[in-house]
C-alpha positions in Angstrom: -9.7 -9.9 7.0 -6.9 -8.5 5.8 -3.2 -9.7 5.8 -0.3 -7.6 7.2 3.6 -8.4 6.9 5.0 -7.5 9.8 8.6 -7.5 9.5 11.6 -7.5 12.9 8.2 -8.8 15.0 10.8 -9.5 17.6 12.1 -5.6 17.8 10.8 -3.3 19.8 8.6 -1.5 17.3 7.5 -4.8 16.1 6.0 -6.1 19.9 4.8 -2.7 19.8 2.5 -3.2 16.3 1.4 -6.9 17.4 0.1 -5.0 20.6 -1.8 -2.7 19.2 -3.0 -4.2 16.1 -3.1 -8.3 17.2 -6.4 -8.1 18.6 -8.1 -6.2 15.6 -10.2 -8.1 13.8 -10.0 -6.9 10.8 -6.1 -7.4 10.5 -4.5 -10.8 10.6 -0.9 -10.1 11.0 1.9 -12.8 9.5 4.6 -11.5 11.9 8.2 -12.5 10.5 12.0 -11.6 11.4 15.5 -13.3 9.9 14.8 -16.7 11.1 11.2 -16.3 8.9 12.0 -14.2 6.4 15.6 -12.6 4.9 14.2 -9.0 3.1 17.7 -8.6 2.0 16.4 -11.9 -0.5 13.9 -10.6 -3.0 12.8 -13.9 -4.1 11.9 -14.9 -0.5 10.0 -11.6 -0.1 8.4 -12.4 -3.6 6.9 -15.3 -2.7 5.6 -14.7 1.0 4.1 -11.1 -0.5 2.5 -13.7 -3.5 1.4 -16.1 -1.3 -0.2 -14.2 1.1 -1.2 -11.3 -0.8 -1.1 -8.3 1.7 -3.1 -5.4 2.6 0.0 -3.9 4.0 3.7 -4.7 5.1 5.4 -3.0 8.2 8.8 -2.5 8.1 9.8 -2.9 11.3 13.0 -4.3 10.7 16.3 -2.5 10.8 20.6 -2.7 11.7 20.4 -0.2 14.4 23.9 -1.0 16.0 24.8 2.7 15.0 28.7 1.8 15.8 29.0 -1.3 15.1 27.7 -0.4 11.5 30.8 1.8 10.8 32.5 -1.8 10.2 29.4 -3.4 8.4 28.8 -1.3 5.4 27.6 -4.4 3.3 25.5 -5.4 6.0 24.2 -2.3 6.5 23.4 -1.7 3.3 21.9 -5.5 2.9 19.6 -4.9 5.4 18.6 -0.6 5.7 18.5 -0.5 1.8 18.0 -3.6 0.0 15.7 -5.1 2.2 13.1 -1.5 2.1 13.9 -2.0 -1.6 12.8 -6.3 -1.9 9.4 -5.2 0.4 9.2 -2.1 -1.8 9.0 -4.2 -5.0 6.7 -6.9 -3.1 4.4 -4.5 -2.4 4.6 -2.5 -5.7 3.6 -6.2 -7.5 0.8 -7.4 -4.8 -0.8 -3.4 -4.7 -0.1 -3.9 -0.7 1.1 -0.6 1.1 4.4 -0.5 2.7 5.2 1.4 5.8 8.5 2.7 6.5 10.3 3.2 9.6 13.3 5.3 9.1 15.4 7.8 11.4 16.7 11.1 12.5 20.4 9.8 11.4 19.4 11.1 7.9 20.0 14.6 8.6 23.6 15.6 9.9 22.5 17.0 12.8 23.7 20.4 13.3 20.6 22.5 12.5 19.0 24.1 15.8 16.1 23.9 14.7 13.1 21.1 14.6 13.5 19.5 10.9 10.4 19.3 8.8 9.9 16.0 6.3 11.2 19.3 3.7 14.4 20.2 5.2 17.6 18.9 3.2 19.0 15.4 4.8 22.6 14.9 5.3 24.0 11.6 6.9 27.2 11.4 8.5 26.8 7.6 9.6 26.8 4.8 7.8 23.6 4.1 9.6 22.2 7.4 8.3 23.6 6.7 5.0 22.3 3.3 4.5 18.8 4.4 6.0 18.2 7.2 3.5 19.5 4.8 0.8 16.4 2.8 1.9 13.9 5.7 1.8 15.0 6.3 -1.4 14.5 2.5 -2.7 11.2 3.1 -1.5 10.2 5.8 -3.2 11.7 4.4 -6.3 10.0 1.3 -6.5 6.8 1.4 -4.2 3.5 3.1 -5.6 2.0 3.4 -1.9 3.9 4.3 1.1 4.4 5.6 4.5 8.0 6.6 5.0 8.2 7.7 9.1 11.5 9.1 10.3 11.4 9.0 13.8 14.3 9.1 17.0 15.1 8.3 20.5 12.7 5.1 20.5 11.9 2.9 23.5 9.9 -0.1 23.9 10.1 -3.6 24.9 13.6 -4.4 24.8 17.3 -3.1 25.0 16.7 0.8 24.9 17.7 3.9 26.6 15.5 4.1 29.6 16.6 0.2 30.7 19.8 0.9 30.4 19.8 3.7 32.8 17.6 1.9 35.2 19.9 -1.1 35.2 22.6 1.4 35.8 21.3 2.8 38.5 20.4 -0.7 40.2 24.5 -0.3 40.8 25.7 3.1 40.3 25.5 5.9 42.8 26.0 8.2 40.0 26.1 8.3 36.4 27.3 10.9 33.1 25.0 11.1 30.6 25.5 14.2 27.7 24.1 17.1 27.3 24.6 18.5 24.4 22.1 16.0 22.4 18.9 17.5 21.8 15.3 15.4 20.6 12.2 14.0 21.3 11.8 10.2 23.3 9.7 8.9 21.2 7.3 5.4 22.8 7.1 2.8 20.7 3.2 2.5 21.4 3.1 6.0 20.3 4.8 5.4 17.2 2.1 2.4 16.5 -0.8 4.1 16.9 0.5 6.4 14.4 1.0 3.4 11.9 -2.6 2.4 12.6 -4.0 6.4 11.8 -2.0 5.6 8.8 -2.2 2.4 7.1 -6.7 2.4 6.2 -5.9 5.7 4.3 -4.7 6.7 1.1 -2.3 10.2 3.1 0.7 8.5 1.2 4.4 10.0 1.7 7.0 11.4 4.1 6.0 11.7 7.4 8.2 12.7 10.9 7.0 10.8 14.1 8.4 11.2 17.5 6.8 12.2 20.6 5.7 16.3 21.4 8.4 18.5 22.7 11.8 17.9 23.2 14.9 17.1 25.7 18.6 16.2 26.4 20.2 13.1 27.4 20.7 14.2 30.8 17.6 15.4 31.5 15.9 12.8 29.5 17.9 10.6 32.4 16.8 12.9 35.1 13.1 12.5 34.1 13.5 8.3 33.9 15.5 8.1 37.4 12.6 10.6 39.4 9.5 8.2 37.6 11.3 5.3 39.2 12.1 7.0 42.5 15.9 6.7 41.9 18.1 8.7 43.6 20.9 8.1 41.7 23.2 11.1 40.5 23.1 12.9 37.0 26.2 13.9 36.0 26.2 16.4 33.1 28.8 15.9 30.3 29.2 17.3 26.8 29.3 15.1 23.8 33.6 15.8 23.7 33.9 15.1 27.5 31.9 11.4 27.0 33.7 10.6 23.9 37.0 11.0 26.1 35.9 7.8 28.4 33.7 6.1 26.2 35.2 6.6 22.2 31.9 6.0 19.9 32.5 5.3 16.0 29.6 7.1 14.7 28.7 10.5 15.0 25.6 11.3 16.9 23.4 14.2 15.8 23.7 17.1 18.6 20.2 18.6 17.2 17.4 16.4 15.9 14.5 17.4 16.8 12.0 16.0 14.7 8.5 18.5 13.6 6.0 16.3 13.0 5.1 18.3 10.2 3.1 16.0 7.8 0.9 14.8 10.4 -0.4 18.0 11.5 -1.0 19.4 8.4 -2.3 15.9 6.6 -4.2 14.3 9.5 -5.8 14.5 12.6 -3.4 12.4 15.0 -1.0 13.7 18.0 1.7 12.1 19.4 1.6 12.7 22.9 4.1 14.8 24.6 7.4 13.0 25.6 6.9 12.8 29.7 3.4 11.3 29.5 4.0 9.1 27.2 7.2 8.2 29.1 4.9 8.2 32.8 3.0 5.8 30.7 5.6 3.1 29.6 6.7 3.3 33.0 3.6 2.9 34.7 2.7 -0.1 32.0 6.3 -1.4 32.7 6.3 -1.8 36.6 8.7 1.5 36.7 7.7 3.8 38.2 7.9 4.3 42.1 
């Protein structure tokens, strides 16, 4: 059997993994977060990678608070860049594989077009900073890794598609931008992805987010008519939004991701965005 680090267990990608790969039997998955393990402490990573000598580790684990993190830079960097770099090193000692998770806040996004794993990056956040500091720590120090940009994630926990079903619970109407564009990307999605991955030796850069691509508002739209909600979509730009609701970092208006790498390297397909959402919603008691 073989031992997998899962790191943020607790997160929404993390349920996700345990899911997916917790029954296998083949995989024995040591599932940590901060209260298990700190990856912004090499030594601590050192000796759970020693003493358990992994196949793999999942990075799973992340500072995601995209605004808050404009006031956080150490933390930020603590956790999006020296903690990839500690797992990176773990791995790089123990021969495990690491796998990445990193994000669409790498680019600046202002490019209409879908981005390939080639197209030049370009953060404007300190969350996009601090997350392409971590790639980066990853290539430098791991010998065998999956890096996986991907965007718009849901899951099991706090995301996008509960908050606008808990706002509709007690709002007639609601404004949602758009002038966003990208792909909702499932969480289960995302893992399967990680398991076509991790037996193989397709090492690199890879984009992963759902098929096809959306706004905000519609992205809303499609949620609220799953779950037989009637409540109102108001359509808002970006400016209009920022007006009522002031954000600290800047959100990408384009960042569509191509899942490039996979469909030239392997044989996997995410599934488009509104079955895989009619999925999470059918799996999550949702949908009308």
């Amino acid at each position: 059997m073989k031992n997998i680090i899962v790191t943020g267990c607790h997160g929404q990608l993390g349920i996700a993994v345990n899911k997916l790969l917790g029954s296998r039997e083949d995989y024995h998955l040591i599932n940590t977060d901060v209260a298990e393990l700190d990856i912004t402490k090499v030594d601590r990573v050192l000796e759970l990678a020693r003493k358990v000598k992994p196949y793999a580790i999942i990075n799973c684990a992340a500072y995601t608070a995209v605004d808050a993190a404009e006031e956080h830079l150490d933390l930020n960097y603590k956790i999006n860049a020296l903690g990839p770099r500690n797992l990176a090193i773990a791995a790089a000692e123990t021969g495990a594989k690491l796998v990445h998770i990193s994000t669409d806040y790498v680019f600046p996004g202002d490019n209409p077009k879908p981005l390939t794993e080639f197209d030049p990056v370009g953060p404007r956040s300190v969350y996009g900073i601090t997350k392409l500091a971590g790639e980066n720590f990853v290539k430098d120090f791991a010998r065998n890794y999956f890096i996986i940009r991907t965007a718009w994630l849901y899951g099991e926990g706090k995301n996008f598609v509960r908050t606008m079903l808990r706002l509709s619970e007690t709002h007639e109407e609601v404004s949602v931008v758009n002038d966003q564009f990208g792909s909702p990307t499932s969480t289960a999605e995302l893992a399967k992805a990680i398991e076509c991955l991790l037996p193989t030796d397709n090492y690199g850069l890879f984009h992963g987010t759902c098929e096809g691509s959306t706004s905000w508002d519609e992205f809303t739209r499609e949620i609220f008519r799953l779950a037989g909600r009637t409540t109102k979509v108001n359509s808002v730009t970006t400016a209009q939004y920022q007006e009522k609701n002031p954000q600290a970092a800047p959100r990408p208006h384009y960042s569509i991701l191509d899942n490039y790498m996979f469909r030239l390297t392997t044989d996997f397909m995410y599934k488009d965005w509104q079955a895989a959402l009619d999925d999470y919603m059918t799996e999550q008691g949702y949908k009308a």
